[in-house]
C-alpha positions in Angstrom: -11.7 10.3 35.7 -11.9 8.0 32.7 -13.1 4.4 31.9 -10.4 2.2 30.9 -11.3 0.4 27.6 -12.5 -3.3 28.0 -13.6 -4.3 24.7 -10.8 -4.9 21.8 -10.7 -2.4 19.5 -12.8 -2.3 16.3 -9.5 -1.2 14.4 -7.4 -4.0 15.2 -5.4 -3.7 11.9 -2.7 -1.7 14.3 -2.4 -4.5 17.0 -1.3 -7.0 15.3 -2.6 -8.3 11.5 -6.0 -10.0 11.3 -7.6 -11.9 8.2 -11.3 -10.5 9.0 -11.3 -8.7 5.6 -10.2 -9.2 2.2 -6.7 -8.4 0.9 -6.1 -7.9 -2.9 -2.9 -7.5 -4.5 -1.8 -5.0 -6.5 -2.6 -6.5 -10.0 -5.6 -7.1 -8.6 -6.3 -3.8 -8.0 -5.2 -2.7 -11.5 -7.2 -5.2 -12.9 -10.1 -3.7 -11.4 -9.5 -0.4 -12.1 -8.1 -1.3 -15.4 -11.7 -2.8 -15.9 -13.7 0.2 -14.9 -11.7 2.4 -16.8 -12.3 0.3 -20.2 -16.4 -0.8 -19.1 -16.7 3.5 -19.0 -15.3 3.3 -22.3 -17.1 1.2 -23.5 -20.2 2.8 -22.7 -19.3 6.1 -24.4 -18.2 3.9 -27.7 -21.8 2.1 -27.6 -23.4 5.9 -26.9 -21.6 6.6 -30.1 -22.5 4.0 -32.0 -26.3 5.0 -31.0 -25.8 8.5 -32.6 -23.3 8.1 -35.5 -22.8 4.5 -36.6 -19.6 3.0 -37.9 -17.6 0.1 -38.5 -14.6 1.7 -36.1 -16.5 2.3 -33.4 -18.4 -1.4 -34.1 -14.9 -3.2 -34.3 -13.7 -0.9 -31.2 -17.1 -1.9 -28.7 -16.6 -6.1 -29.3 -12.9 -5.3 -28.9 -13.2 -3.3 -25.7 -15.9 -6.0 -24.4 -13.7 -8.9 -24.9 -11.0 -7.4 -22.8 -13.3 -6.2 -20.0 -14.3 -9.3 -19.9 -11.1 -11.1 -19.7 -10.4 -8.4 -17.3 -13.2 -9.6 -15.2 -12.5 -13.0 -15.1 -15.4 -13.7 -17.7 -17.8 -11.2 -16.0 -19.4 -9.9 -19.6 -19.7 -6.1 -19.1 -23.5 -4.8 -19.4 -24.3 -3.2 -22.7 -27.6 -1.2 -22.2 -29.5 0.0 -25.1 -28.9 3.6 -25.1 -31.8 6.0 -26.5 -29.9 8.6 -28.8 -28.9 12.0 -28.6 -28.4 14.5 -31.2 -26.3 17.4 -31.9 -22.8 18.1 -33.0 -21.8 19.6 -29.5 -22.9 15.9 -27.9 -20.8 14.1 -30.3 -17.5 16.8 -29.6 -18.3 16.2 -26.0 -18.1 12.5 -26.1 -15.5 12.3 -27.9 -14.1 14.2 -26.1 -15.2 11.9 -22.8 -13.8 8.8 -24.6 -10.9 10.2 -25.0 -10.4 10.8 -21.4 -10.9 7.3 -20.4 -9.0 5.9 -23.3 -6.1 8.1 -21.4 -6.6 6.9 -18.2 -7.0 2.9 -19.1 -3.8 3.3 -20.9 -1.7 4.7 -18.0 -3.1 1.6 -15.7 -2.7 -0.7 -18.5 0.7 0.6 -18.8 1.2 0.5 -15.2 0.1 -3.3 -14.8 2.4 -4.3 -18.2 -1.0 -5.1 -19.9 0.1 -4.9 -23.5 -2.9 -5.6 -25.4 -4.9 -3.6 -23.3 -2.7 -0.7 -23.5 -2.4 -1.0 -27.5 -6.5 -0.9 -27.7 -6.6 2.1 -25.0 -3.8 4.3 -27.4 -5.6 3.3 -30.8 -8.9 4.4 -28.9 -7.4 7.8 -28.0 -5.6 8.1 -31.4 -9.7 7.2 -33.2 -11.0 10.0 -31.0 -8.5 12.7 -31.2 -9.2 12.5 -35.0 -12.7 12.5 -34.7 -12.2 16.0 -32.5 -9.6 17.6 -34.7 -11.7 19.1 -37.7 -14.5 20.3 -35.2 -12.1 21.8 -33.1 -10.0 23.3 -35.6 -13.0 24.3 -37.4 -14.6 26.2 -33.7 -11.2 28.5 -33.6 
């Protein structure tokens, strides 16, 4: 009633183990997502310096670069010019955003014992958190 199969299977990973595609390791992975997490970052922090300038958030972008960078194996992250936004809500918001990220950088920093990584990610989270506190306590 049926063909038997006569071709080797496309998914031969449960035969046996095959070196037709690329393994990484798990700090490998971290490192990856480690360097997503802090590129995102870094794109907020430059959005923010496009709409409210400041030395913090100056010092914090060439900080976040060099480690995305190091992250990347000296891959330099791409900085776009970003054309400005205004409003008080956008700020909140991306704050807000940074925040976020800064959050989730330092649980895989934390995870892959990345201690300067992980020291940038909480100081980010504590810069934002204090940039949203008067609006929000303000908005209540």
């Amino acid at each position: 009633m049926y063909e038997p199969i006569r071709d080797k299977s496309v998914h031969s990973t449960m035969a046996g183990r095959t070196t037709d595609f690329p393994h990484r390791s798990r700090e490998e992975e971290l490192d990856i997502q480690l360097a997503g997490h802090l590129a995102a970052l870094l794109g907020v922090t430059d959005e923010l310096r496009a709409l409210a300038p400041s030395a913090d958030l100056d010092t914090a972008a060439e900080r976040l670069a060099e480690q995305v960078t190091r992250l990347r194996g000296g891959g330099a992250p791409a900085r776009l010019p970003l054309t400005a936004a205004t409003g008080e809500p956008h700020l909140a918001a991306l704050h807000r955003r940074a925040h976020t990220l800064a959050g989730r950088a330092l649980v895989v920093a934390a995870s892959r014992a990345d201690t300067a990584a992980a020291i940038l990610s909480a100081e980010r989270m504590d810069a934002h958190a204090a940039a949203l506190e008067p609006r929000e306590l303000a908005s209540r």
